[in-house]
PDB file of N, CA, C and O in Angstrom:
ATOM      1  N   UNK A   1       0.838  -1.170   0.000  1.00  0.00           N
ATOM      2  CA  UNK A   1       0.000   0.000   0.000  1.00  0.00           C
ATOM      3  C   UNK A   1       0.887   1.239   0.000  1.00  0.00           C
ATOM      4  O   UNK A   1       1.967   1.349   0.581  1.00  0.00           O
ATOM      5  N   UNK A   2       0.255   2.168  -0.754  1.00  0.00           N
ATOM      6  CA  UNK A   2       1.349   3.666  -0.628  1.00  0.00           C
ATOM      7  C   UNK A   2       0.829   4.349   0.163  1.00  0.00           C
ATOM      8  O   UNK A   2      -0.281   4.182   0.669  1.00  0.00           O
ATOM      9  N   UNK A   3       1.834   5.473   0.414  1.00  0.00           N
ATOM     10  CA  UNK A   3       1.142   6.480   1.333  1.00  0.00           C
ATOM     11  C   UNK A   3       1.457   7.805   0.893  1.00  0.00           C
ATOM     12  O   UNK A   3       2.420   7.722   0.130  1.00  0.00           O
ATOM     13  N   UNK A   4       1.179   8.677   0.993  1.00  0.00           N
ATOM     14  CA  UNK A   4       0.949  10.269   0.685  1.00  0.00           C
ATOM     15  C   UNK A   4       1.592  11.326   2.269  1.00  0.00           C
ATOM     16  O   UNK A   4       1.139  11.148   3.399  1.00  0.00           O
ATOM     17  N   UNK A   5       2.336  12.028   2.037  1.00  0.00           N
ATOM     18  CA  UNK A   5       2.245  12.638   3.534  1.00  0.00           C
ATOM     19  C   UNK A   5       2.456  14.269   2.580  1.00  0.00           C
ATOM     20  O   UNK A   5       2.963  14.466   1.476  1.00  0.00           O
ATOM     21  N   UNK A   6       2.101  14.808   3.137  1.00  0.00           N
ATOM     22  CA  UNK A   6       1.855  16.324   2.826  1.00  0.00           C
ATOM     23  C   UNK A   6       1.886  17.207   3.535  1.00  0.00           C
ATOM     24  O   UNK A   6       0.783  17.364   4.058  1.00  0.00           O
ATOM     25  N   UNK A   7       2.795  18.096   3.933  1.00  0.00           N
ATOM     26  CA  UNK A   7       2.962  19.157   5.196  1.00  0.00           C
ATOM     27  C   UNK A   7       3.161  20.850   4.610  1.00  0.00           C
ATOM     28  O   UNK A   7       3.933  21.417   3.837  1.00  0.00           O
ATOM     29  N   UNK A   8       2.566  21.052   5.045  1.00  0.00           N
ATOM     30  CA  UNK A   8       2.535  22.733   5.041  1.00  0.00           C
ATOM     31  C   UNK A   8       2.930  23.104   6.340  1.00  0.00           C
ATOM     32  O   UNK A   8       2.699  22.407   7.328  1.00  0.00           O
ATOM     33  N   UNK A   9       3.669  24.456   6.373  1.00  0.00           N
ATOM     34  CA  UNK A   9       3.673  25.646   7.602  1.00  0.00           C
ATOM     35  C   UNK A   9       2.468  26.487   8.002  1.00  0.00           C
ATOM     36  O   UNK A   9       2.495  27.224   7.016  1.00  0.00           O
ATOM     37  N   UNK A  10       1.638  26.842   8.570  1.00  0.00           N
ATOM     38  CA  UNK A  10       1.183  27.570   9.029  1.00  0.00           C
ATOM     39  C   UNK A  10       0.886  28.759   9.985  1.00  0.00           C
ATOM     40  O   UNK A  10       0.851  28.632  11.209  1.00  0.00           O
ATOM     41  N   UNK A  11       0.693  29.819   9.380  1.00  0.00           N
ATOM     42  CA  UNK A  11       0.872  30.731  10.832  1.00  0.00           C
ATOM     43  C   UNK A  11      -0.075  31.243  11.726  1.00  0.00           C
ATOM     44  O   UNK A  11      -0.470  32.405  11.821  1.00  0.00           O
ATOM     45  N   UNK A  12      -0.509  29.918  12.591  1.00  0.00           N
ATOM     46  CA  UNK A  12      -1.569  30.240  13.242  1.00  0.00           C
ATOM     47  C   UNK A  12      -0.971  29.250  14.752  1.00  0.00           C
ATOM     48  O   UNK A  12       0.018  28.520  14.695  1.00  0.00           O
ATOM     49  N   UNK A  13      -1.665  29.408  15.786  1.00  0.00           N
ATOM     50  CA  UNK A  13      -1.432  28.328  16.839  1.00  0.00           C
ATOM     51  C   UNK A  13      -1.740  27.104  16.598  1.00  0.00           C
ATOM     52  O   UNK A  13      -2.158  27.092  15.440  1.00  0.00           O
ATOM     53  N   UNK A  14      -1.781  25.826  17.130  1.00  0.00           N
ATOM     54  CA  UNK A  14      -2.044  24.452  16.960  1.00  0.00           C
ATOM     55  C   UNK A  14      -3.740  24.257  17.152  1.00  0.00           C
ATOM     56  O   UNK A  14      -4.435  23.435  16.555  1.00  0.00           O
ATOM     57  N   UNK A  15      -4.220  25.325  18.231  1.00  0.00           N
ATOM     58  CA  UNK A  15      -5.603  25.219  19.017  1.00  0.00           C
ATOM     59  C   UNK A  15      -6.287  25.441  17.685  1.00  0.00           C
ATOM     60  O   UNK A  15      -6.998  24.527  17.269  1.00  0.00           O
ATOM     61  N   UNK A  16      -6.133  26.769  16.817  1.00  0.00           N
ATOM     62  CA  UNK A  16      -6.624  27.828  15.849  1.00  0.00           C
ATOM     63  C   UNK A  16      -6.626  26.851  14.811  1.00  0.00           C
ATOM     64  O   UNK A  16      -7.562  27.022  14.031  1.00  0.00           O
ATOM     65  N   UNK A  17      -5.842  25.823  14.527  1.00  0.00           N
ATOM     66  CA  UNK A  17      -5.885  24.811  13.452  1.00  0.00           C
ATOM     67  C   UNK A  17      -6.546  23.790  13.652  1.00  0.00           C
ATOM     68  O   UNK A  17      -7.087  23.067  12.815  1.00  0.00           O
ATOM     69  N   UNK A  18      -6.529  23.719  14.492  1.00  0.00           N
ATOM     70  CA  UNK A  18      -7.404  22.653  14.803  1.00  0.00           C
ATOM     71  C   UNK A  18      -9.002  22.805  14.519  1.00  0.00           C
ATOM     72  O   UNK A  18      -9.567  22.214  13.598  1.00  0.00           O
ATOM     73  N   UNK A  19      -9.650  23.676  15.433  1.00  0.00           N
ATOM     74  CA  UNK A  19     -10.747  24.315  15.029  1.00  0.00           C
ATOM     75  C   UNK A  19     -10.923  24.352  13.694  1.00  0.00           C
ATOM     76  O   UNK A  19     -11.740  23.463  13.457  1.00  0.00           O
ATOM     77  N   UNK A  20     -10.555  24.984  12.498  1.00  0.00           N
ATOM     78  CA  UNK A  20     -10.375  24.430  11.399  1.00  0.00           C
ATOM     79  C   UNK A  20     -10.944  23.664  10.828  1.00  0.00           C
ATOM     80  O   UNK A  20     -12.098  23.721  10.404  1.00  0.00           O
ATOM     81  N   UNK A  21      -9.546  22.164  10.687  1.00  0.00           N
ATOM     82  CA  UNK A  21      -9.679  21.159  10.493  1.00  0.00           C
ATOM     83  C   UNK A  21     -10.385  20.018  11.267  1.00  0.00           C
ATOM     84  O   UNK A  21     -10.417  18.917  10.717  1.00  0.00           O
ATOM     85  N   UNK A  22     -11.050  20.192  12.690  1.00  0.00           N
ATOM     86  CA  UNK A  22     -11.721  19.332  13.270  1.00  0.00           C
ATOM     87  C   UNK A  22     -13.047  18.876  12.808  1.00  0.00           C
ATOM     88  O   UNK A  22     -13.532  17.832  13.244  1.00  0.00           O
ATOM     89  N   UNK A  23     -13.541  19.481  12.100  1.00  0.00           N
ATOM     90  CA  UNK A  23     -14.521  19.493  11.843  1.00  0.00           C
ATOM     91  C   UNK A  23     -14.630  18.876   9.949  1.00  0.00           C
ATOM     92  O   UNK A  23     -14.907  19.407   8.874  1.00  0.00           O
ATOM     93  N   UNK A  24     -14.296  17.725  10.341  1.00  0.00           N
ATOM     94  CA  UNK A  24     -14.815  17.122   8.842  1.00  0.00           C
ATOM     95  C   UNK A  24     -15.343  17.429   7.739  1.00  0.00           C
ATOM     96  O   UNK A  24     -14.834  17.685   6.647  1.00  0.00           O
ATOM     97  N   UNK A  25     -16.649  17.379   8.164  1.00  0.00           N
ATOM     98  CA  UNK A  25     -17.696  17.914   6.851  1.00  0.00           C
ATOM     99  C   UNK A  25     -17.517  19.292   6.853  1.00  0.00           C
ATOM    100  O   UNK A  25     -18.595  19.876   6.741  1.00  0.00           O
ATOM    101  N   UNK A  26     -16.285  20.231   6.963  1.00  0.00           N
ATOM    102  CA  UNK A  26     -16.291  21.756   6.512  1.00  0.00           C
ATOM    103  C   UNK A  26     -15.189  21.502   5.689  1.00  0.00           C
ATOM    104  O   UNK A  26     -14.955  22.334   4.811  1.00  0.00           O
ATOM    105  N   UNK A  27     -14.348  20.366   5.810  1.00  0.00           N
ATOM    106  CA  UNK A  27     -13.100  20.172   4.949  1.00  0.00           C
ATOM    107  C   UNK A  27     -13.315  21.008   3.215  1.00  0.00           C
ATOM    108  O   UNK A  27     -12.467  21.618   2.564  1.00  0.00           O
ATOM    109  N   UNK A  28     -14.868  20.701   2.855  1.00  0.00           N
ATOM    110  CA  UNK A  28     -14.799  21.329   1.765  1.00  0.00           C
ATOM    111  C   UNK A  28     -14.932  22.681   1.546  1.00  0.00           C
ATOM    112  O   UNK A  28     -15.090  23.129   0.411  1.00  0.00           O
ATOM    113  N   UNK A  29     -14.870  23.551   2.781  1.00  0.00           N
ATOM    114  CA  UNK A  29     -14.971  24.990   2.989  1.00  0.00           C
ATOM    115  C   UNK A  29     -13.015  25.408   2.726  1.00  0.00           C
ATOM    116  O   UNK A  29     -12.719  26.553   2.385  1.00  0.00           O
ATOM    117  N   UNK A  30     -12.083  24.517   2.906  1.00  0.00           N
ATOM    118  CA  UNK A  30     -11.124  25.330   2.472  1.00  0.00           C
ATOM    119  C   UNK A  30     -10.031  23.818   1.364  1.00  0.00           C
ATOM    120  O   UNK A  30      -8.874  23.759   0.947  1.00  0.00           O
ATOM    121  N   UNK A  31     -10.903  23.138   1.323  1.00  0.00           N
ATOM    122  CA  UNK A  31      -9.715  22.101   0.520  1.00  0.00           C
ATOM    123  C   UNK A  31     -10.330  22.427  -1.409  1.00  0.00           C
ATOM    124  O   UNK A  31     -11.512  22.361  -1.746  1.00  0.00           O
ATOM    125  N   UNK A  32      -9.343  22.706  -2.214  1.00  0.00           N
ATOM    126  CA  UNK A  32      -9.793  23.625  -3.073  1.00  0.00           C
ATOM    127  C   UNK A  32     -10.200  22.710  -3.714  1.00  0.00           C
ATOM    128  O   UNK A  32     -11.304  23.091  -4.104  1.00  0.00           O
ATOM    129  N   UNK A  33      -9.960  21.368  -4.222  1.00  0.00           N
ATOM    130  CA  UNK A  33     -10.550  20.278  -4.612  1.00  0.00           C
ATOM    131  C   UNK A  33     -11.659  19.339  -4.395  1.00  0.00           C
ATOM    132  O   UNK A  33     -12.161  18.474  -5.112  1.00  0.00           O
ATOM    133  N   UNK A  34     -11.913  19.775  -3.146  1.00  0.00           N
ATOM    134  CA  UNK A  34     -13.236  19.013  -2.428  1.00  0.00           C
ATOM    135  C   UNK A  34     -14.505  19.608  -2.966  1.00  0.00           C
ATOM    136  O   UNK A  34     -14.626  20.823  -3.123  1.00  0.00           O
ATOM    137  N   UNK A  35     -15.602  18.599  -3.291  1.00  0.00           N
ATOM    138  CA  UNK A  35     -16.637  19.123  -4.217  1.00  0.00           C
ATOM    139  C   UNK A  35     -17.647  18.984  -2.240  1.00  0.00           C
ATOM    140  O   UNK A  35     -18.079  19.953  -1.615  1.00  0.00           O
ATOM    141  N   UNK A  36     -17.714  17.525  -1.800  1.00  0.00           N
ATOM    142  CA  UNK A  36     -18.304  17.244  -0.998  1.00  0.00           C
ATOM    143  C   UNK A  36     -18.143  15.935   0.003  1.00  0.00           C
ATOM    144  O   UNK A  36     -17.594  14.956  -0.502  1.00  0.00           O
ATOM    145  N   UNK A  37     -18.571  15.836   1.366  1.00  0.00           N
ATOM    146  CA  UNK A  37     -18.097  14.861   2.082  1.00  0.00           C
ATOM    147  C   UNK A  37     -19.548  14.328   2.534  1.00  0.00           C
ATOM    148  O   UNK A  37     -20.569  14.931   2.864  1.00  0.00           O
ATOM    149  N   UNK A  38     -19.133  12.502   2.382  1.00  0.00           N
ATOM    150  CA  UNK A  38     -20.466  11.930   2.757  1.00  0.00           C
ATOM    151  C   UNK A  38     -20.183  10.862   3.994  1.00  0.00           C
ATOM    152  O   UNK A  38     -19.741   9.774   3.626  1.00  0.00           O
ATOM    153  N   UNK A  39     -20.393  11.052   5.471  1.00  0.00           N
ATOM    154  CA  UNK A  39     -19.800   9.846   6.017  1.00  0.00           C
ATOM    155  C   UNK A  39     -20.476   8.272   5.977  1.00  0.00           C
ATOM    156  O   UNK A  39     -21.637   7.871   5.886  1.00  0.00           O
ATOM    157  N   UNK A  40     -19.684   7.864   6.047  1.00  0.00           N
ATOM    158  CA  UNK A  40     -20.340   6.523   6.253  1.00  0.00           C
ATOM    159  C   UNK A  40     -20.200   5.370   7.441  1.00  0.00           C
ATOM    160  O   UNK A  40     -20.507   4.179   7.487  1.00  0.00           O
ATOM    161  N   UNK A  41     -19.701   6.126   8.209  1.00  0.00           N
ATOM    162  CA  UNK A  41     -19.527   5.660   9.374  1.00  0.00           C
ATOM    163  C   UNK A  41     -20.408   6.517  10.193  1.00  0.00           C
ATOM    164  O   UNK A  41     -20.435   7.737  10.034  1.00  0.00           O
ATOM    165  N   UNK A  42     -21.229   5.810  11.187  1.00  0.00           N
ATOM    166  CA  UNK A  42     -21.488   6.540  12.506  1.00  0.00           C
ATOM    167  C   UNK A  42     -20.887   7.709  13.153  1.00  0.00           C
ATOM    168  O   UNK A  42     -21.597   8.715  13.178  1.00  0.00           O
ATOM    169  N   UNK A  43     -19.766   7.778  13.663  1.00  0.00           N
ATOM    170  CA  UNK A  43     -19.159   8.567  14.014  1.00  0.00           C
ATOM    171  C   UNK A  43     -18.256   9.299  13.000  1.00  0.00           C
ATOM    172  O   UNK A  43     -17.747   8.655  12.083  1.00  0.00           O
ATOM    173  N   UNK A  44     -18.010  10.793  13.149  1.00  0.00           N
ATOM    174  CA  UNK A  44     -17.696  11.738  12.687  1.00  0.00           C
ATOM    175  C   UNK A  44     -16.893  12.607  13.227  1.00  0.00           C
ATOM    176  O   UNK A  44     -16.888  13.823  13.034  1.00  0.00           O
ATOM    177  N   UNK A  45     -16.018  11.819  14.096  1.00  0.00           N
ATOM    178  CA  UNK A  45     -15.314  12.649  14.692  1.00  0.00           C
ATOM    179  C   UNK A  45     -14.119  11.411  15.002  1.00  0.00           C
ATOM    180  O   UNK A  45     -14.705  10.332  14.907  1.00  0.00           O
ATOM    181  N   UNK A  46     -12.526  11.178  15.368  1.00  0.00           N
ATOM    182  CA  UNK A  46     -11.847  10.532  15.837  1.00  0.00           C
ATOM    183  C   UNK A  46     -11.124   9.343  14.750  1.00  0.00           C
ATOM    184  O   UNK A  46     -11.210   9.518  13.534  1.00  0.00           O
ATOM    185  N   UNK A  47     -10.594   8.441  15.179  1.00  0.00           N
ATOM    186  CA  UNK A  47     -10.023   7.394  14.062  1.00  0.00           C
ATOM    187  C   UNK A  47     -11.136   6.783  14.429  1.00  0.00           C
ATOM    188  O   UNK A  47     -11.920   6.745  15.377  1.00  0.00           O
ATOM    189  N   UNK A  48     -10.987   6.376  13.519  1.00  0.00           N
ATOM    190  CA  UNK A  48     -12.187   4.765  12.522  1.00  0.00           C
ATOM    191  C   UNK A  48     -13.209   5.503  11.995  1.00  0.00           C
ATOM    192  O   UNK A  48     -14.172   4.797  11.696  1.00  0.00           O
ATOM    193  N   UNK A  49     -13.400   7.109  11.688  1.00  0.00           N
ATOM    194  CA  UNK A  49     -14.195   7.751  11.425  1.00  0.00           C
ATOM    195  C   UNK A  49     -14.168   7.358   9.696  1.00  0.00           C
ATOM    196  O   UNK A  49     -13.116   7.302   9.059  1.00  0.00           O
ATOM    197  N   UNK A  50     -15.457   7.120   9.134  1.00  0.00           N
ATOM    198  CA  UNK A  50     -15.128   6.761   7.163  1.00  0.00           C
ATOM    199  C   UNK A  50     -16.118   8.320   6.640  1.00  0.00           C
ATOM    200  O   UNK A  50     -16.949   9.122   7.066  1.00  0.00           O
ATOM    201  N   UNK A  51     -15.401   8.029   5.589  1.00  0.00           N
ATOM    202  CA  UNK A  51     -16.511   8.966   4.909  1.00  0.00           C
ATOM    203  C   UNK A  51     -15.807   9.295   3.261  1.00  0.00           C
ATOM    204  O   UNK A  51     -14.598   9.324   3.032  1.00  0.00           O
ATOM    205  N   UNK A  52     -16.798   9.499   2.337  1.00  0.00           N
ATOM    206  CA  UNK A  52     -16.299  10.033   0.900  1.00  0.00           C
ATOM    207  C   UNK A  52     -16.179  11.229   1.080  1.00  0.00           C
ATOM    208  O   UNK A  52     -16.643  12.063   1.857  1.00  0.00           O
ATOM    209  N   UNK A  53     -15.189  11.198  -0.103  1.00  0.00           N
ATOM    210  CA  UNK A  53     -14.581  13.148  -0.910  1.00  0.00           C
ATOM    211  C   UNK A  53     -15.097  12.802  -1.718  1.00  0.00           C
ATOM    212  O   UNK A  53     -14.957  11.620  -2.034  1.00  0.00           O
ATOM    213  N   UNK A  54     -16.048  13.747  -2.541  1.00  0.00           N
ATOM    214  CA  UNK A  54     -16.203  14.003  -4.195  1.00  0.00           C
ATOM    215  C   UNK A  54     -15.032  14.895  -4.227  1.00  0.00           C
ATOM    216  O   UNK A  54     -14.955  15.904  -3.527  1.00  0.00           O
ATOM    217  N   UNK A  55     -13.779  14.361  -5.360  1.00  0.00           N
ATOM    218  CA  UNK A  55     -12.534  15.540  -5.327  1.00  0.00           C
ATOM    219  C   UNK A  55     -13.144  16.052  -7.278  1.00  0.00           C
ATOM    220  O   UNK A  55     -13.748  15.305  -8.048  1.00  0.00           O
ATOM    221  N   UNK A  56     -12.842  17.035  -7.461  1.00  0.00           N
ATOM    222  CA  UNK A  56     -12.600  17.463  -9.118  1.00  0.00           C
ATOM    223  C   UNK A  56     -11.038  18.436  -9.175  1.00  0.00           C
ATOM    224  O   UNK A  56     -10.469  19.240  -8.435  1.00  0.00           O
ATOM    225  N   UNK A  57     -10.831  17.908 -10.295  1.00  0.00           N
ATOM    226  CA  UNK A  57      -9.362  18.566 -10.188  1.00  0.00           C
ATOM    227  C   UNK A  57      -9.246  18.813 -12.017  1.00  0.00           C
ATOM    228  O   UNK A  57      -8.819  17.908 -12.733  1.00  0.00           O
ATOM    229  N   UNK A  58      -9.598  19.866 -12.459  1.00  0.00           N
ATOM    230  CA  UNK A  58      -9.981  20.340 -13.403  1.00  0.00           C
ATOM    231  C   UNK A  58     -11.137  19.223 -14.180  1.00  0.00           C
ATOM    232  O   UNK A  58     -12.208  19.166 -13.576  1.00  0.00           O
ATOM    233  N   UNK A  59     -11.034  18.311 -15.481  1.00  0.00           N
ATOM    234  CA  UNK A  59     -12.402  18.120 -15.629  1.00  0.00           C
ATOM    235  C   UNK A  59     -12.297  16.254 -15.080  1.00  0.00           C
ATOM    236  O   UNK A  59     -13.044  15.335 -15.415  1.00  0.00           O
ATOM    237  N   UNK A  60     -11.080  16.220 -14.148  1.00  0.00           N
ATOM    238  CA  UNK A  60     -11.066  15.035 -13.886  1.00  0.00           C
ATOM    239  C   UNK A  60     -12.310  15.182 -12.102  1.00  0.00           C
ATOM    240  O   UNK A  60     -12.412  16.206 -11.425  1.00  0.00           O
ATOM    241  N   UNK A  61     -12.971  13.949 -11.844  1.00  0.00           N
ATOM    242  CA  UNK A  61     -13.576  13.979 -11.148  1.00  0.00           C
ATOM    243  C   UNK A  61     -13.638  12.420 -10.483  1.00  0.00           C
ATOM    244  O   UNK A  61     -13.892  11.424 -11.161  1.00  0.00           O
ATOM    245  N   UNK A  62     -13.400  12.402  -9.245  1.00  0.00           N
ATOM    246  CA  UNK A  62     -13.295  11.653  -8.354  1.00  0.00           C
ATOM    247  C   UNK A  62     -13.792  11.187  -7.134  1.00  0.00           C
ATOM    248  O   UNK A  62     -14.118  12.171  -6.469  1.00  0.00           O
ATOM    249  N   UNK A  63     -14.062   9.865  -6.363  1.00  0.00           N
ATOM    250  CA  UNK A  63     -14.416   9.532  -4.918  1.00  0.00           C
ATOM    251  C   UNK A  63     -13.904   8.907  -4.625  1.00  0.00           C
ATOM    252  O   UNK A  63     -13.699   7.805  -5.135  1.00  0.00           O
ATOM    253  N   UNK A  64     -13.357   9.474  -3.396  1.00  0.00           N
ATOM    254  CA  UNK A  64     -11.767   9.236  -2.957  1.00  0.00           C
ATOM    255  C   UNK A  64     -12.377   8.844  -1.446  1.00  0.00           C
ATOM    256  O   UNK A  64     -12.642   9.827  -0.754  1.00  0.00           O
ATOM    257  N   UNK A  65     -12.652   7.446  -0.808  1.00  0.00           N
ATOM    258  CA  UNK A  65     -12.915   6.703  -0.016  1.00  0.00           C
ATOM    259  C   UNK A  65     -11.693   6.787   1.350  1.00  0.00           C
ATOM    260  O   UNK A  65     -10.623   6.179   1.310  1.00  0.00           O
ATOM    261  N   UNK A  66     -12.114   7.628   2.456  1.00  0.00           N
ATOM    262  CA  UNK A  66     -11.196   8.100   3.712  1.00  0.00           C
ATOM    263  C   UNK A  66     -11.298   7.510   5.122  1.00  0.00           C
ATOM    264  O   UNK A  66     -12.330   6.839   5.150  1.00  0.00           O
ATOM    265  N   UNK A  67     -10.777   7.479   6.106  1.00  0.00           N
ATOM    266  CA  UNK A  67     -10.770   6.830   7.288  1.00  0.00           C
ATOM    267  C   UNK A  67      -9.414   7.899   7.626  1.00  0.00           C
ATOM    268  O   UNK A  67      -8.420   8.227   6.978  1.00  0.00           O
ATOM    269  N   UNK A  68      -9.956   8.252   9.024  1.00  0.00           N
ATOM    270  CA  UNK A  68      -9.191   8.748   9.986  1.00  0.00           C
ATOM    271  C   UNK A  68      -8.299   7.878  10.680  1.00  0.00           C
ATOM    272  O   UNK A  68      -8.916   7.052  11.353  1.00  0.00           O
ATOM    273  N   UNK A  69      -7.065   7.780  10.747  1.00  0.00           N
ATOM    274  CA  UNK A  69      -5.936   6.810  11.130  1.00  0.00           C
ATOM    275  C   UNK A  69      -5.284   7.562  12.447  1.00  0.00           C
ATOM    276  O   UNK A  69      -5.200   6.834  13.436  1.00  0.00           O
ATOM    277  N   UNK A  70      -5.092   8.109  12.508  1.00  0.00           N
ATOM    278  CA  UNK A  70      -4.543   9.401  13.738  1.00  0.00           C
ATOM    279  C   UNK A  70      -5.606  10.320  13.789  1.00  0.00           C
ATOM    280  O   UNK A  70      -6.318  10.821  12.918  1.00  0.00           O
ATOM    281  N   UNK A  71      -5.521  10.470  15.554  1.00  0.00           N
ATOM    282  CA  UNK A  71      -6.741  11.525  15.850  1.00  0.00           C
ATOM    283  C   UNK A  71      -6.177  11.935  17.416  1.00  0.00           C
ATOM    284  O   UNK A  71      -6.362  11.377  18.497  1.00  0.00           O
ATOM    285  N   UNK A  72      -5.338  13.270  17.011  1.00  0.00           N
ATOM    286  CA  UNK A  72      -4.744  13.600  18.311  1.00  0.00           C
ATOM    287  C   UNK A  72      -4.973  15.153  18.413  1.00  0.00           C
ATOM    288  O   UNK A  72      -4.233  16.004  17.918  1.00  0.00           O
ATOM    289  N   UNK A  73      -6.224  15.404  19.201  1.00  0.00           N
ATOM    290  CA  UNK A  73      -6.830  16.692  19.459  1.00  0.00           C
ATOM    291  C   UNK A  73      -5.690  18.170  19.699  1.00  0.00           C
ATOM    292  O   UNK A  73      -4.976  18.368  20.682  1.00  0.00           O
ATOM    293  N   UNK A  74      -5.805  18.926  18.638  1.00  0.00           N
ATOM    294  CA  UNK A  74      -4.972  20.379  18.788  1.00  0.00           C
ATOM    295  C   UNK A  74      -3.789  20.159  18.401  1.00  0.00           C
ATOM    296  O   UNK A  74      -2.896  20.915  18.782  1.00  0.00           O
ATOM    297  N   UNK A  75      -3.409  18.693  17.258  1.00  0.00           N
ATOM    298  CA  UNK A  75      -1.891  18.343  17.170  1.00  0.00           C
ATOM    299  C   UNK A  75      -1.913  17.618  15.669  1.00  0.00           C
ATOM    300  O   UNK A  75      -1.381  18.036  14.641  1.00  0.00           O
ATOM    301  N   UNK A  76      -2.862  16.138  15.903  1.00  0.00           N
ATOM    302  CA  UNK A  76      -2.486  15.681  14.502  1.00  0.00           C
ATOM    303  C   UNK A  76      -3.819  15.023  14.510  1.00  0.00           C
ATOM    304  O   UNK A  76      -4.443  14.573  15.472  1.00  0.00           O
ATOM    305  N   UNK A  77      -4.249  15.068  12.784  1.00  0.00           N
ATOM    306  CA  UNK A  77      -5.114  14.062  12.267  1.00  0.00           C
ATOM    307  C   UNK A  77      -4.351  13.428  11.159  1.00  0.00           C
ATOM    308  O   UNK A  77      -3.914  14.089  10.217  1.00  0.00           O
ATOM    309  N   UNK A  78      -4.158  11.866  11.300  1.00  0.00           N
ATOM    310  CA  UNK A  78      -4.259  11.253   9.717  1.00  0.00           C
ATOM    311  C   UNK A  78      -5.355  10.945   9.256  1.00  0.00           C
ATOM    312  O   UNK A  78      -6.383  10.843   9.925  1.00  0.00           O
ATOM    313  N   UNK A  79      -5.239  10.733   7.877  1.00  0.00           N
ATOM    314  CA  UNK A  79      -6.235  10.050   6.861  1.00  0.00           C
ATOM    315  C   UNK A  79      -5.774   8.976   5.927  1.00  0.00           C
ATOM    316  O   UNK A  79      -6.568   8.457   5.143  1.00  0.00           O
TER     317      UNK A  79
END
């Protein structure tokens, strides 16, 4: 299996990012590719959390199937 890791700087506190990004279903309020998020898991918050991206990335268009792997409040989320 591959993996993807992707890091940016930001200039904000850890708390301020978090807020943010905690919140799942807003992911498509700043991810410029995200059309929409559908979960499919019960829970919506933490690891084992599932849910679809509709991604479009010019006229290519995609559903890109996610699970939260890391879930460490004000610090780190994987996917």
């Amino acid at each position: 299996m591959s993996h993807i890791i992707v890091k940016i700087e930001i200039n904000a506190s850890p708390e301020r990012v978090w807020q943010i990004v905690e919140p799942i279903e807003r992911h498509v309020d700043w991810m410029h590719d995200a059309v929409a998020i559908r979960f499919v898991s019960e829970q919506t918050r933490g690891v084992g959390t599932a849910f679809l991206c509709d991604t479009k990335v010019g006229p290519i268009k995609l559903t890109d199937k996610m699970e939260i792997t890391q879930w460490v409040p004000g610090s780190a989320m994987g996917v």
